[in-house]
C-alpha positions as CSV (number, residue, x, y, z in Angstrom):
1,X,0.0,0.0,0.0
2,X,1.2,3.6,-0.3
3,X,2.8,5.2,2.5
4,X,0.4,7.6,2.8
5,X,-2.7,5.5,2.5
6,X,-4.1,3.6,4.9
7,X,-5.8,0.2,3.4
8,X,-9.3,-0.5,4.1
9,X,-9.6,-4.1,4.8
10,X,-12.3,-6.5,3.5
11,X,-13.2,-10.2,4.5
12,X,-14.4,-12.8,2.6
13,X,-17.9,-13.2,2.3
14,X,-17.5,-16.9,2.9
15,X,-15.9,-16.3,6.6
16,X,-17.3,-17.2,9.2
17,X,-18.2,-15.4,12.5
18,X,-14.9,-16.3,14.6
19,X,-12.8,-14.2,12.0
20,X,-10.7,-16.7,10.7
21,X,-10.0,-16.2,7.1
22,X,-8.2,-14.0,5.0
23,X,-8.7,-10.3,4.3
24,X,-7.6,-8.1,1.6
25,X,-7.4,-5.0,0.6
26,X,-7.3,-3.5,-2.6
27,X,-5.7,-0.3,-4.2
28,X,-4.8,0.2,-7.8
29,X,-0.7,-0.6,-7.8
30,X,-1.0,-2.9,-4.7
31,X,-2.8,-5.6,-3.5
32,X,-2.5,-6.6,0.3
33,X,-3.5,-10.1,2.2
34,X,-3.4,-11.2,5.2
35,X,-4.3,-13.6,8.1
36,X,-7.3,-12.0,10.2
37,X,-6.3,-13.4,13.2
38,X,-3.0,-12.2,13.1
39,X,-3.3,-8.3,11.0
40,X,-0.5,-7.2,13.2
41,X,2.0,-9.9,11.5
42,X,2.1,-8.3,8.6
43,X,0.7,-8.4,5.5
44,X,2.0,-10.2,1.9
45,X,1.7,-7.5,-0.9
46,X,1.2,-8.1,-4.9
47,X,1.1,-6.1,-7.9
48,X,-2.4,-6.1,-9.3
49,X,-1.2,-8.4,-12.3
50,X,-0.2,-11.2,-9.6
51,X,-3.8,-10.6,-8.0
52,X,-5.5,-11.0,-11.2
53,X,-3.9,-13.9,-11.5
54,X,-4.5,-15.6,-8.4
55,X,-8.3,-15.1,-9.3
């Protein structure tokens, strides 16, 4: 994510209500995931071509 943005963070709509599943968040020259029972371990950027990808 930019330096100067702060992500907004989305969960799947598949996850359940103890948080356990992945969140990402989206921005147009980076892509950020991570564990939603850990957010404070960090987070595993990609470009948006690797995202698209993925999908």
């Amino acid at each position: 994510m930019h330096a100067q943005h702060t992500p907004t963070w989305q969960k799947s709509s598949y996850s359940n209500t103890k948080d356990d599943c992945v969140e990402i968040a989206l921005d147009p020259a980076d892509m950020g995931i991570r564990d939603s029972k850990a957010p404070h371990a960090g987070a595993l950027h990609v470009s948006p071509l690797a995202w698209h990808s993925f999908l």
